[in-house]
C-alpha positions in Angstrom: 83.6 51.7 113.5 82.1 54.4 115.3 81.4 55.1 118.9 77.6 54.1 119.1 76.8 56.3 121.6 77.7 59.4 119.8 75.2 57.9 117.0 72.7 61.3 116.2 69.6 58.7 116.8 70.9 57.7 120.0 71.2 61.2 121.2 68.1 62.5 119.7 66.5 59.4 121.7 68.4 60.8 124.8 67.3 64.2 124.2 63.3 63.4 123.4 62.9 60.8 126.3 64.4 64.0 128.7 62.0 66.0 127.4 59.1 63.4 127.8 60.0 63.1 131.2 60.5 66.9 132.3 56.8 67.4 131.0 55.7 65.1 132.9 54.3 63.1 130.1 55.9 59.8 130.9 55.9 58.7 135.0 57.9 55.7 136.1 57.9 53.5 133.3 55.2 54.6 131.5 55.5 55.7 127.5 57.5 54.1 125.0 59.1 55.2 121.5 60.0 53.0 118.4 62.3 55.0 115.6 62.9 53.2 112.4 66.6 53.7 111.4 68.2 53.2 107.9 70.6 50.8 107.5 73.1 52.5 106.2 73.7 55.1 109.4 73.6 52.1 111.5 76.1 50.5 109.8 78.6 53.4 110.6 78.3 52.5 114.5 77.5 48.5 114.4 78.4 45.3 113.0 75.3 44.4 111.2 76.3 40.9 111.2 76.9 40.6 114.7 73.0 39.7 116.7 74.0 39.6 120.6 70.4 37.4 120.9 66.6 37.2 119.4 63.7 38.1 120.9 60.5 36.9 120.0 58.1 39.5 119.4 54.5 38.2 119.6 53.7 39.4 116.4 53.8 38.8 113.0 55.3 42.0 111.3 56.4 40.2 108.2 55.9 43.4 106.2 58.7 45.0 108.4 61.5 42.1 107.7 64.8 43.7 107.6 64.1 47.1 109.0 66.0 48.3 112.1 64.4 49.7 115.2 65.5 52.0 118.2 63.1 50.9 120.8 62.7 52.3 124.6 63.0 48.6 126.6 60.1 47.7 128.9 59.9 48.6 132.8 62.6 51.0 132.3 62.2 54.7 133.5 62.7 57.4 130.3 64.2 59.7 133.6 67.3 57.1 133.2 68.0 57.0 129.5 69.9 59.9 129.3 72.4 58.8 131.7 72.3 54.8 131.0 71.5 54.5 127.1 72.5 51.0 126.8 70.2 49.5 129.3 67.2 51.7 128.6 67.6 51.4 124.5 68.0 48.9 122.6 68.3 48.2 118.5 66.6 45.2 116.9 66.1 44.1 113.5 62.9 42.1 112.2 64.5 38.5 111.9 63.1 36.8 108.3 60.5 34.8 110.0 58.8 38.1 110.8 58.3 36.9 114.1 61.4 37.6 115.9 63.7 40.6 117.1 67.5 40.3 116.5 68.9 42.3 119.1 71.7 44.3 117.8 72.9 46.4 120.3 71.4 47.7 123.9 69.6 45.9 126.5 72.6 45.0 128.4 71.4 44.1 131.6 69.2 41.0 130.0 66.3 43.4 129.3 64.0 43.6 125.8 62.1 46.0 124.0 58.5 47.9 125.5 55.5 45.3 126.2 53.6 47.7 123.4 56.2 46.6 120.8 53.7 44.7 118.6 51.3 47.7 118.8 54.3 50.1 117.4 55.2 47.5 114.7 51.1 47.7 113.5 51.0 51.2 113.4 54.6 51.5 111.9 53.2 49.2 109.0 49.5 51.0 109.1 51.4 54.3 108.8 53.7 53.6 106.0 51.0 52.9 103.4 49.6 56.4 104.2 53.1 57.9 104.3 56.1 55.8 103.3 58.7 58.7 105.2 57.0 57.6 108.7 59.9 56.5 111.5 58.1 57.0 114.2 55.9 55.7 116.8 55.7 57.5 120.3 53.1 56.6 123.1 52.9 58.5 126.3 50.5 60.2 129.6 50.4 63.6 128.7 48.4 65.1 132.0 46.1 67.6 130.6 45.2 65.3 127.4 44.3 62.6 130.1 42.1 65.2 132.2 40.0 66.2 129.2 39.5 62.8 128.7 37.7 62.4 132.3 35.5 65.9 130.9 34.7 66.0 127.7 32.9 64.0 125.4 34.7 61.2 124.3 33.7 62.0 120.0 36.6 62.3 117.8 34.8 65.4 115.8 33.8 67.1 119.2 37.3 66.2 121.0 39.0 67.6 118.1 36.9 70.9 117.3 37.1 71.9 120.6 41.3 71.6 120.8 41.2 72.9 117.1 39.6 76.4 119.0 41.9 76.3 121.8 44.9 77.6 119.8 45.7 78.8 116.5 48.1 76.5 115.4 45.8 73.6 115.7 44.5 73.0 112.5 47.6 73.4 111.0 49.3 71.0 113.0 46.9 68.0 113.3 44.1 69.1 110.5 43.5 65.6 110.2 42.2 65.4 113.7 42.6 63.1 116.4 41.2 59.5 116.9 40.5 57.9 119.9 39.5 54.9 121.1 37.8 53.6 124.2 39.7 52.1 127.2 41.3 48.4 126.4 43.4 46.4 128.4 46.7 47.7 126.9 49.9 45.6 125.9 48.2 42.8 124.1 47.7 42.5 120.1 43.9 43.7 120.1 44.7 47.3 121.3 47.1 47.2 118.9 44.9 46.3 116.0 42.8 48.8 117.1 45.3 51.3 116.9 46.6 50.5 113.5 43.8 50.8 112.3 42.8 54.7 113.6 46.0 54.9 111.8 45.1 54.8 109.0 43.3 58.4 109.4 44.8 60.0 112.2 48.4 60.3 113.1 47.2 61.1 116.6 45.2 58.8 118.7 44.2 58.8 122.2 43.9 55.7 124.5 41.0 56.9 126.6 41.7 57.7 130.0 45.3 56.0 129.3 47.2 58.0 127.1 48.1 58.9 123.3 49.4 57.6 120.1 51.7 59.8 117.7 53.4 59.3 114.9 55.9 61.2 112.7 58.7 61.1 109.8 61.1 61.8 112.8 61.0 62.3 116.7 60.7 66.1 116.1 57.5 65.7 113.8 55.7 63.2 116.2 57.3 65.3 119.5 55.9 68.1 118.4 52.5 66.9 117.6 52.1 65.4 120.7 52.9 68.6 122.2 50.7 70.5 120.2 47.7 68.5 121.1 48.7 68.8 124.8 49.2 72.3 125.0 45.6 72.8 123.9 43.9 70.5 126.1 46.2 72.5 128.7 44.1 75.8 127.8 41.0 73.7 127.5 41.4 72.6 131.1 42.3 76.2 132.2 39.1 77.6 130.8 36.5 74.9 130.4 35.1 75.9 133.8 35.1 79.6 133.6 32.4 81.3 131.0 33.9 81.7 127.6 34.1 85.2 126.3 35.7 84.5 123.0 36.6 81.6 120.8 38.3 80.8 117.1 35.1 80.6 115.5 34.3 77.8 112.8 34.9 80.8 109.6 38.3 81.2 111.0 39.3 78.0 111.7 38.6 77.3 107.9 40.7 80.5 107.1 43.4 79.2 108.3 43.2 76.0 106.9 42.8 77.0 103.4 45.9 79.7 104.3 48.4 77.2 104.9 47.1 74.4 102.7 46.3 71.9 104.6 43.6 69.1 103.8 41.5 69.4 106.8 38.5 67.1 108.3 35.6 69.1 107.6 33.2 66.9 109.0 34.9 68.2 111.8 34.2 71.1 111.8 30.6 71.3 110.8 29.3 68.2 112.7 
């Protein structure tokens, strides 16, 4: 059996939760990440057998019995997972009441997975009828995507024409825009339903004036779309107080679109 820590999804979990944290993007113990794992390359590191203890879930995610999950555990800082893996990760399998986590590694100091778990199971099973090659689910604060929140109107077609203009990659990126919904009370099931089902349409959605929801076939994918989004309401919230001079306008936004093949919302972009 192999070392578990020199699992590739362990260290890409080390590597992105780094990251998240150097940006800023996840303070303290805010953010978490669920990655859905194949059996097979876990099976080279653990003992699929072996469950140290179950965790009840607080959710019914029958449609994910089986699967395996690397999940960030809740309270814990992502500044410390790099250092500490198996206190601040943890894997779990869906137990076959659908109700219950079988922890399979991780969590060593008594821990469990984030509060937001159920919210990442939803989506996970929202997202997966849309794309079946969807792994991920990453939630986190990124700073400038929260200050546009407190600036700009709060409509999905207006939030996402105006970070479509703020850089040319947008549109190619997230064509499909980005969702948001108004501020819940997070960690409880009816964010979560809420969530899942933006899903269905957007594979970015914001938690106004909390923080945002991406997903992605890998951490890369939903990494990168997160940072996408962030690094235009970054230029949004460099400019949106000085006079604009020039802008991508709507003709070129479309151009680009149609360049790269990509099946963009055009109700965003002639609301």
């Amino acid at each position: 059996m192999k070392d578990i820590l020199t699992a590739p999804f362990v260290e890409e979990m080390k590597e992105t939760t780094a990251n998240m944290y150097h940006w800023g993007w996840d303070e303290r113990n805010g953010g978490n990440i669920s990655y859905m794992l194949h059996e097979n390359e876990v099976a080279e590191y653990l003992d699929l057998n072996h469950v140290i203890r179950t965790i009840p879930t607080g959710f019914d995610a029958t449609d994910l019995i089986g699967k395996l999950f690397i999940v960030t555990g809740t309270g814990k800082y992502f500044k410390n997972v790099k250092r500490d893996p198996v206190n601040n990760l943890g894997i779990i399998r869906i137990a076959q009441d659908g109700t219950t986590a079988e922890l399979l590694w991780g969590y060593e100091d008594g821990g469990k997975f984030t509060s937001e778990l159920p919210a990442h199971l939803m989506t996970h099973m929202s997202r997966r009828k849309v794309n079946p090659e969807n792994r991920v689910v990453m939630h986190c604060h990124p700073t400038h995507t929260l200050a546009m929140n407190f600036v700009h109107e709060l409509d999905e077609a207006k939030f996402t024409h105006t970070l479509w203009q703020m850089c040319t990659e947008c549109i190619v990126v997230f064509p499909d825009g980005v969702g948001i919904l108004p501020w819940m009370l997070c960690g409880n099931n009816t964010i979560g339903e809420a969530t899942a089902e933006k899903m269905k349409d957007f594979r970015v959605v914001i938690w106004a004036l909390h923080g945002i929801y991406g997903v992605g076939k890998d951490l890369d994918e939903a990494f990168g779309l997160i940072e996408t989004v962030e690094k235009a309401a970054q230029i949004y919230m460099l400019t949106c107080n000085r006079p604009q001079i020039n802008t991508i306008q709507n003709h070129q936004l479309q151009e680009l679109a149609e360049a790269f093949g990509v099946n963009y919302r055009k109700d965003f972009l002639n609301f």
